[in-house]
MARSE-761350 format. One record per residue: x, y, z of N, C-alpha, C in turn; residue number from 1; residue in three letters. Coordinates in nm, 2 decimals, always signed. Layout:
BEGIN
+--------+--------+--------+--------+--------+--------+--------+--------+--------+-----+-----+
:     nx :     ny :     nz :    cax :    cay :    caz :     cx :     cy :     cz :   i :  aa :
+--------+--------+--------+--------+--------+--------+--------+--------+--------+-----+-----+
:      X :      Y :      Z :      X :      Y :      Z :      X :      Y :      Z : NUM : ALA :
...
+--------+--------+--------+--------+--------+--------+--------+--------+--------+-----+-----+
// end
This chain:
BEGIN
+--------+--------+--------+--------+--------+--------+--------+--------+--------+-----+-----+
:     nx :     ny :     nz :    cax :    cay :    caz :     cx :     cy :     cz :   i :  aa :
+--------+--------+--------+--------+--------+--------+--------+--------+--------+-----+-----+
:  -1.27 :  +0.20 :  +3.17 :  -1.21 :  +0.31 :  +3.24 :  -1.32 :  +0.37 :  +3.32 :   1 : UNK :
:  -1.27 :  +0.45 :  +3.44 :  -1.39 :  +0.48 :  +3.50 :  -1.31 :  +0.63 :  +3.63 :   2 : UNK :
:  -1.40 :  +0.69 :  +3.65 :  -1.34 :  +0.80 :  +3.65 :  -1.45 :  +0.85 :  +3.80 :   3 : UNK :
:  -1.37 :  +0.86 :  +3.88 :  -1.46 :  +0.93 :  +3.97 :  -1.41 :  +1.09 :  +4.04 :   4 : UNK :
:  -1.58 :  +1.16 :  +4.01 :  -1.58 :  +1.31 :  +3.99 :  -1.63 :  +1.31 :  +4.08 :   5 : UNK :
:  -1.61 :  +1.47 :  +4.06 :  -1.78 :  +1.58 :  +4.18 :  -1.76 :  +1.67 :  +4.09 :   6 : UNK :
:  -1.93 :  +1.74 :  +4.12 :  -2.01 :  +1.83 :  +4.02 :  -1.93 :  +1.94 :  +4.04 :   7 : UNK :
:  -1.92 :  +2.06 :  +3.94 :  -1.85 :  +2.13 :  +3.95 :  -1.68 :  +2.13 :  +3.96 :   8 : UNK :
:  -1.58 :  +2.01 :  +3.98 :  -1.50 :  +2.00 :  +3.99 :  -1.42 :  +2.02 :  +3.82 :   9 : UNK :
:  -1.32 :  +2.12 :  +3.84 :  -1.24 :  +2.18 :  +3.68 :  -1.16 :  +2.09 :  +3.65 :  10 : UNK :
:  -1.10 :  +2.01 :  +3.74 :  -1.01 :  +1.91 :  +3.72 :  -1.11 :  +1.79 :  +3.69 :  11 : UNK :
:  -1.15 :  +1.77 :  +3.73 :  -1.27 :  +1.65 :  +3.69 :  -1.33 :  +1.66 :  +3.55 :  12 : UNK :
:  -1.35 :  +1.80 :  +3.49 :  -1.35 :  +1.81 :  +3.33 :  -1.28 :  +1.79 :  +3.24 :  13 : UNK :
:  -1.12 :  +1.89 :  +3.33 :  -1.03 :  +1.86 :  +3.25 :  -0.96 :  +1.71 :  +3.22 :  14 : UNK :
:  -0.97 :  +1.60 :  +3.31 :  -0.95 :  +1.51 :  +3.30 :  -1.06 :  +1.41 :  +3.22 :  15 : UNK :
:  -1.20 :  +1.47 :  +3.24 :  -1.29 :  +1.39 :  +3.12 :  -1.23 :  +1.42 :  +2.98 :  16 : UNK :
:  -1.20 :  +1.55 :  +2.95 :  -1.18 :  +1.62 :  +2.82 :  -1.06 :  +1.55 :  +2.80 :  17 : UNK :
:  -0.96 :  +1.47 :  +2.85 :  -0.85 :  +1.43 :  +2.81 :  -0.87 :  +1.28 :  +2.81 :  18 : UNK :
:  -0.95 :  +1.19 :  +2.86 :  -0.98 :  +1.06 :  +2.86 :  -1.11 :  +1.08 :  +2.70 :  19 : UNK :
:  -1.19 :  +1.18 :  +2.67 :  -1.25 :  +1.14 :  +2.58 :  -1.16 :  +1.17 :  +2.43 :  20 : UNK :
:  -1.05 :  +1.26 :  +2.47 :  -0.92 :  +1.27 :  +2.34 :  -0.88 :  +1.13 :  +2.33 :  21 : UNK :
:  -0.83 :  +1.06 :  +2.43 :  -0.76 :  +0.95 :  +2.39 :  -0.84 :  +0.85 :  +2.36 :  22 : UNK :
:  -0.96 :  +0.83 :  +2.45 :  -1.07 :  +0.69 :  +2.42 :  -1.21 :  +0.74 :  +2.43 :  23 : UNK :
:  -1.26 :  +0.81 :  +2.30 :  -1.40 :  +0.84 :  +2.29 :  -1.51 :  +0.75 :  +2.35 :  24 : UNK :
:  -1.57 :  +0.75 :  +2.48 :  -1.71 :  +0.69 :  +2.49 :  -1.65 :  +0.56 :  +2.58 :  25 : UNK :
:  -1.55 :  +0.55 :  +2.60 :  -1.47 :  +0.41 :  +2.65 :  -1.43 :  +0.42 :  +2.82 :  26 : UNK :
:  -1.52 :  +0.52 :  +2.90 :  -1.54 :  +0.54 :  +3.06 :  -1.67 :  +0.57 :  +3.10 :  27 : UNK :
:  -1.69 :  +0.56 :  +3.22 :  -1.80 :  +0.59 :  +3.28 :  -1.72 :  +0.68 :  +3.44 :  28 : UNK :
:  -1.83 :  +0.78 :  +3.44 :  -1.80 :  +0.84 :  +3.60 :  -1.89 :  +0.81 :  +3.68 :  29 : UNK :
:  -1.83 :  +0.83 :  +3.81 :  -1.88 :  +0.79 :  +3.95 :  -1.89 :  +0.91 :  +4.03 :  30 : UNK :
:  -2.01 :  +0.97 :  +4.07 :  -1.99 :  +1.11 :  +4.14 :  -1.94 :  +1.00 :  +4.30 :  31 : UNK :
:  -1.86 :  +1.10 :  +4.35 :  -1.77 :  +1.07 :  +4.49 :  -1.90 :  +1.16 :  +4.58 :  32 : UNK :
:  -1.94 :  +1.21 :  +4.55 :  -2.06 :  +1.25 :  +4.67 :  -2.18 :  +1.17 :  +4.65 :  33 : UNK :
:  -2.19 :  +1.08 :  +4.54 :  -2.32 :  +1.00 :  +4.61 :  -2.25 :  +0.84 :  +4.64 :  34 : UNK :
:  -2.17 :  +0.82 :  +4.71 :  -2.13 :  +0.69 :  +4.72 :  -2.05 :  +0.74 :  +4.84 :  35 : UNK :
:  -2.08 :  +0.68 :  +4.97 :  -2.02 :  +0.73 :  +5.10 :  -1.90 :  +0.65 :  +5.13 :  36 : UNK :
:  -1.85 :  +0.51 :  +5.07 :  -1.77 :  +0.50 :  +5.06 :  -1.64 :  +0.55 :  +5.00 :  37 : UNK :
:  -1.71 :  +0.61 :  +4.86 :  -1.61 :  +0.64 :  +4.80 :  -1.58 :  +0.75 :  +4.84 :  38 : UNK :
:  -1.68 :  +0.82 :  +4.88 :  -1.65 :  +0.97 :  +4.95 :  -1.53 :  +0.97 :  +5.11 :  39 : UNK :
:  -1.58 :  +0.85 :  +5.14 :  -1.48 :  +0.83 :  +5.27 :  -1.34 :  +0.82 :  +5.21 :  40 : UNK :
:  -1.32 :  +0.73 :  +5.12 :  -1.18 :  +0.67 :  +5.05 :  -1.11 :  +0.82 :  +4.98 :  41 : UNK :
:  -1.19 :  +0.87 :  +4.90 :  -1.10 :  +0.96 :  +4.82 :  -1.14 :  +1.09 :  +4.84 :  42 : UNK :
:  -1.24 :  +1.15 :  +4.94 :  -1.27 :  +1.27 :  +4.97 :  -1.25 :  +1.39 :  +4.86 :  43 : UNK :
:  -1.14 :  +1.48 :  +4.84 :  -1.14 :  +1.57 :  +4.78 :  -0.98 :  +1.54 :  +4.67 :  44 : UNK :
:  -0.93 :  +1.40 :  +4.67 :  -0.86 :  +1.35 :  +4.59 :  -0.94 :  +1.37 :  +4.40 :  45 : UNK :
:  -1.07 :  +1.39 :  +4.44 :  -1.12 :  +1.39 :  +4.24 :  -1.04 :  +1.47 :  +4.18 :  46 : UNK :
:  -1.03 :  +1.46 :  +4.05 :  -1.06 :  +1.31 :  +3.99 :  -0.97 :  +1.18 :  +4.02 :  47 : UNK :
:  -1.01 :  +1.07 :  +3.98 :  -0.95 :  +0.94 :  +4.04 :  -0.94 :  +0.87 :  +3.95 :  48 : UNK :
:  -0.85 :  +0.85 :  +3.85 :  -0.89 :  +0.75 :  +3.69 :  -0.79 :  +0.65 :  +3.72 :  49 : UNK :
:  -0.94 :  +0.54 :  +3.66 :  -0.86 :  +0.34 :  +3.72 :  -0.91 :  +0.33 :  +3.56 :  50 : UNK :
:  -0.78 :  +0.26 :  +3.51 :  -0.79 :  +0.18 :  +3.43 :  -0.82 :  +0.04 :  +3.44 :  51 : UNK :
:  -0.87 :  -0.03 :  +3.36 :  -0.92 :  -0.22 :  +3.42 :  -0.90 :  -0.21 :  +3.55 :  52 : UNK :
:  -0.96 :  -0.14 :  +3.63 :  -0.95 :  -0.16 :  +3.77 :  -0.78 :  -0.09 :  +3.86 :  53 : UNK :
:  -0.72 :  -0.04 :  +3.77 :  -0.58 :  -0.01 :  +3.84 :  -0.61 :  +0.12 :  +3.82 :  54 : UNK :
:  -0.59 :  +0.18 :  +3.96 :  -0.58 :  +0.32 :  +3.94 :  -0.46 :  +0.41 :  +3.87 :  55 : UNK :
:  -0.45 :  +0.50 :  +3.81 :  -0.37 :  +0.55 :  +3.72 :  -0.33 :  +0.70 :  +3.75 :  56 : UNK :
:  -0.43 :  +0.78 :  +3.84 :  -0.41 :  +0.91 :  +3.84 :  -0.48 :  +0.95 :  +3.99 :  57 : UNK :
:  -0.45 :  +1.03 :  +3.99 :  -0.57 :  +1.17 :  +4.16 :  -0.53 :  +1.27 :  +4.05 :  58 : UNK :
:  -0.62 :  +1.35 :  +4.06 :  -0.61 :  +1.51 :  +4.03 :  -0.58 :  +1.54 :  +3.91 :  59 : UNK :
:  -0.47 :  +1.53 :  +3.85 :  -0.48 :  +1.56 :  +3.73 :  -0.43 :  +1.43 :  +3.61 :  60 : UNK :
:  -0.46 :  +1.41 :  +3.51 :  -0.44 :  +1.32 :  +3.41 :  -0.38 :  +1.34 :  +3.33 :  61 : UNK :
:  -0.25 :  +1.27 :  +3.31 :  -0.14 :  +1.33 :  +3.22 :  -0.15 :  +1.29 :  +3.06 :  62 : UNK :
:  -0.20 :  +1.32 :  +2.95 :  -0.24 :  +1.22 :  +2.86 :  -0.13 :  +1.10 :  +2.78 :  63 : UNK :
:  -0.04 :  +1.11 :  +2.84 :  +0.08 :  +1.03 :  +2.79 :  +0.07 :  +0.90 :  +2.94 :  64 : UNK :
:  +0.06 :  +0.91 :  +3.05 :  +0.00 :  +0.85 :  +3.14 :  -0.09 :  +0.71 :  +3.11 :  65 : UNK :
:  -0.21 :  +0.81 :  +3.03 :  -0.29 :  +0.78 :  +3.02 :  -0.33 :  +0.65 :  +2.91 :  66 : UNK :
:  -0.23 :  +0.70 :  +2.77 :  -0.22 :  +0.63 :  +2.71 :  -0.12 :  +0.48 :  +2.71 :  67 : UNK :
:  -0.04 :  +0.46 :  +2.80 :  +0.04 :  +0.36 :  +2.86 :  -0.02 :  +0.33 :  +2.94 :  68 : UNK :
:  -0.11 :  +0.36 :  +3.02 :  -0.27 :  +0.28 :  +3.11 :  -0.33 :  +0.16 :  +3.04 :  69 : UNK :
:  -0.34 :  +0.23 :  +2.91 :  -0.43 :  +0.18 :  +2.84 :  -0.36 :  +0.04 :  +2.76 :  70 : UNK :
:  -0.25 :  +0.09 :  +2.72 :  -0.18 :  +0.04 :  +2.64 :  -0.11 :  -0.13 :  +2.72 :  71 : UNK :
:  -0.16 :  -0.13 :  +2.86 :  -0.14 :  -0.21 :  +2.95 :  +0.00 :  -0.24 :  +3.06 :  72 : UNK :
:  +0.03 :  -0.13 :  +3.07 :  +0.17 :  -0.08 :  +3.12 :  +0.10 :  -0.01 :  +3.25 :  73 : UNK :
:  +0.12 :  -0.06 :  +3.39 :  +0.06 :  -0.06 :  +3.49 :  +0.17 :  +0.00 :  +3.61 :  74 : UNK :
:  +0.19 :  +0.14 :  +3.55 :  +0.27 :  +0.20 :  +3.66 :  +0.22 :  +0.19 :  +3.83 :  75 : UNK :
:  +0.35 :  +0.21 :  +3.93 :  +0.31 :  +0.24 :  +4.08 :  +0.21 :  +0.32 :  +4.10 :  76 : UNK :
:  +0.12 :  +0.33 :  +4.17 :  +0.00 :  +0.43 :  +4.22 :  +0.04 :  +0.55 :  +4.23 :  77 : UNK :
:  -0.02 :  +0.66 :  +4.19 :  +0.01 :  +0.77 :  +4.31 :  +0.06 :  +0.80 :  +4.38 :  78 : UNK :
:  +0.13 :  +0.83 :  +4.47 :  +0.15 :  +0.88 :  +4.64 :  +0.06 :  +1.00 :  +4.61 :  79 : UNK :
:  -0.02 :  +1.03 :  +4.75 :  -0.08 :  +1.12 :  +4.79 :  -0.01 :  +1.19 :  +4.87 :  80 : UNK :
+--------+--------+--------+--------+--------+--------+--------+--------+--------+-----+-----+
// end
């Protein structure tokens, strides 16, 4: 799982604090300001949670979402 943040962002905690309830130790984050791609792609979209590669969420993380992510149930994207 992998989670891309910026520093200071509340939603980007609160969504760590809900991916470490469901899967302790089981993501890694991506700051969106040091990667200018990704900063191009998702600007002020953080947080951004991709399960095995399938994105799952923008902004907030629902933990029932989250656990059907996981669980390999690969809902539509977002709309932004």
């Amino acid at each position: 799982m992998v989670v891309i943040t910026r520093q200071g962002c509340h939603l980007c905690e609160q969504a760590i604090a809900t991916i470490e309830q469901v899967a302790p130790g089981q993501w890694s984050a991506v700051d969106v300001d040091l990667d200018e791609q990704l900063r191009n792609r998702y600007t002020d979209h953080v947080p951004v949670t991709f399960v095995d590669g399938h994105l799952v969420a923008y902004w907030t993380l629902d933990e029932g979402l989250l656990r059907r992510a996981l669980a390999g149930d690969r809902p539509a994207p977002p709309a932004l």
